[in-house]
N, C-alpha and C positions, 0 to 999 in steps of 0.2 A: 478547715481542720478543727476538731476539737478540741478544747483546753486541756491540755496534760497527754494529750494525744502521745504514743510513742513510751509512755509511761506503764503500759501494761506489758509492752511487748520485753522493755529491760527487766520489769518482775518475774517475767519468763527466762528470760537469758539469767537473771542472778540465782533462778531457784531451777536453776540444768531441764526448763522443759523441753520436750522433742523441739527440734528446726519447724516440723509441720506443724504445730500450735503457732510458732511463733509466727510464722509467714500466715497462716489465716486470721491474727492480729493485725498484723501488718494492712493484709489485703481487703478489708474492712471497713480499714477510716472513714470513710466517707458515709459508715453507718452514723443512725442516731444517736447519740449520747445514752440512750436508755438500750438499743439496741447493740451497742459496740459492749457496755455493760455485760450486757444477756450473754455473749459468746465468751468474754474475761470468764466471768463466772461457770457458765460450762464448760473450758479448758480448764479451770482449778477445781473443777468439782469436787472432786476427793481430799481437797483440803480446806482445811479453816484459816482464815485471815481474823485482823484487826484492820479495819479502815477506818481509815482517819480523813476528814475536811475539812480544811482550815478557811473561814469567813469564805465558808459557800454562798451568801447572799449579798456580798458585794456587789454583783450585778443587779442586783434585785434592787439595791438601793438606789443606785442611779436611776435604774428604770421607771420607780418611783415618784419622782423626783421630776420626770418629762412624761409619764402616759401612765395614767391606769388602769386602763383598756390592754396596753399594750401586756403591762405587769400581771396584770387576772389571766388574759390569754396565754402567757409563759409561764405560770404559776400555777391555777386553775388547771379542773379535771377535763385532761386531754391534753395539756401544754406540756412540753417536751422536761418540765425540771420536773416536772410533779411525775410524768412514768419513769425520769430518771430514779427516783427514788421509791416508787413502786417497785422498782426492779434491782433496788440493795434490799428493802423489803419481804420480798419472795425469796432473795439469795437467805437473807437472815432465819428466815423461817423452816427455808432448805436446809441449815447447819452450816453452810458454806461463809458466809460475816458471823463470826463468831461474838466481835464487839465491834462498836460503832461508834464514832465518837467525831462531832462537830461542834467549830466553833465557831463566833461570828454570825449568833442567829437572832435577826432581828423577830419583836415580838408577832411581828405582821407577816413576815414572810412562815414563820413558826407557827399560826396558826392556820394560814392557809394550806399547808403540807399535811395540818395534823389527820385532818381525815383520812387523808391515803395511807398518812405514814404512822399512824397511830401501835408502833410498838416501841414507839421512846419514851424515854423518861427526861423531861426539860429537870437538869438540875442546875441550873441558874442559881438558885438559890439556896443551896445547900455549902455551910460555909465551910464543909469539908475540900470543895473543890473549889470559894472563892477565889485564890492566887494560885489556880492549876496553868492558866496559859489565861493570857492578855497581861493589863498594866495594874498596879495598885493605885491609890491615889497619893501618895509618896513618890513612886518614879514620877507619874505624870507629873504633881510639882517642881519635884528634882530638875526635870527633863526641859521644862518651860521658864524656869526660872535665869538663866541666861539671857532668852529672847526677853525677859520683863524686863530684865537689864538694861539690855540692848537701847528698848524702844522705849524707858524711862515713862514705862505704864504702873497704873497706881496700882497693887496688892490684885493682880488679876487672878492667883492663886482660889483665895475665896470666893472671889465674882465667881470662876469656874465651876469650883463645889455648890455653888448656891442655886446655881445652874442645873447639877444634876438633877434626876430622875430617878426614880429605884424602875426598873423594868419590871411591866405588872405582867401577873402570874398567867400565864394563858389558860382560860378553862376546859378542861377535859371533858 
């Protein structure tokens, strides 16, 4: 079954679609992720959404991380994430994703999509939306500083930041 599966079928039930939409949701599942997509999107035709996806490339990272063969092939043109998002793409283009908005995107897995997906704008770096969703570097201290307590480690605070990375700009 797919992740979030059952998730479309309740958008129907909250927004009063016919029983017949929702039972041909239903009866589906076992489509594609890009294909299960495709018929969401033609059951809402006639209207415009906001979708949202939060650290869509969590899996990617792990995958990462054990195969990059495996990762290129899932990612990569023809791999089931890359028409999944082909196919918000066409919806967006249709009128149907009016906005679009993810988060939790690493720089590698962002530029591997960008060819398909090339109607976004990475604003990462626009510091109007820095503290829109994730952590600052204030909670994360906040948040760790207990555990430094705890485990009576030396000022891990700054090792941390020293640590960071600015995330580089993907080229278009």
């Amino acid at each position: 079954m797919v992740p979030g599966a059952g998730r479309g079928e309740r958008f129907l039930e909250d927004y009063q679609y016919p029983q017949e939409d929702i039972n041909r949701l239903e009866a589906a599942s076992e489509l594609s992720p890009a294909s299960l997509m495709k018929l969401f999107f033609e059951i809402i035709r006639d209207q415009k959404i906001y979708l949202m996806i939060d650290e869509y490339d969590h899996f990617a990272n792990s995958l990462l991380g054990t195969s990059l063969e495996r990762f290129q092939e899932i990612i990569g043109r023809g791999g089931f994430v890359r028409s999944f998002y082909e196919t918000i793409k066409t919806a967006t283009m249709e009128g149907i994703v009016d906005r679009f908005f993810i988060t939790g995107v690493t720089s590698i897995t962002l530029d591997s999509l960008t060819s398909g997906f090339n109607i976004g704008n990475n604003i990462t770096h626009h510091q109007g939306f820095n503290q829109a969703i994730g952590f600052t570097h204030e909670e994360v201290a906040t948040t760790i500083q207990p555990l430094v307590t705890a485990c009576d480690l030396e000022q891990p605070v700054p090792a941390c930041r020293a640590a960071e990375r600015p995330v580089p700009d993907v080229p278009r």
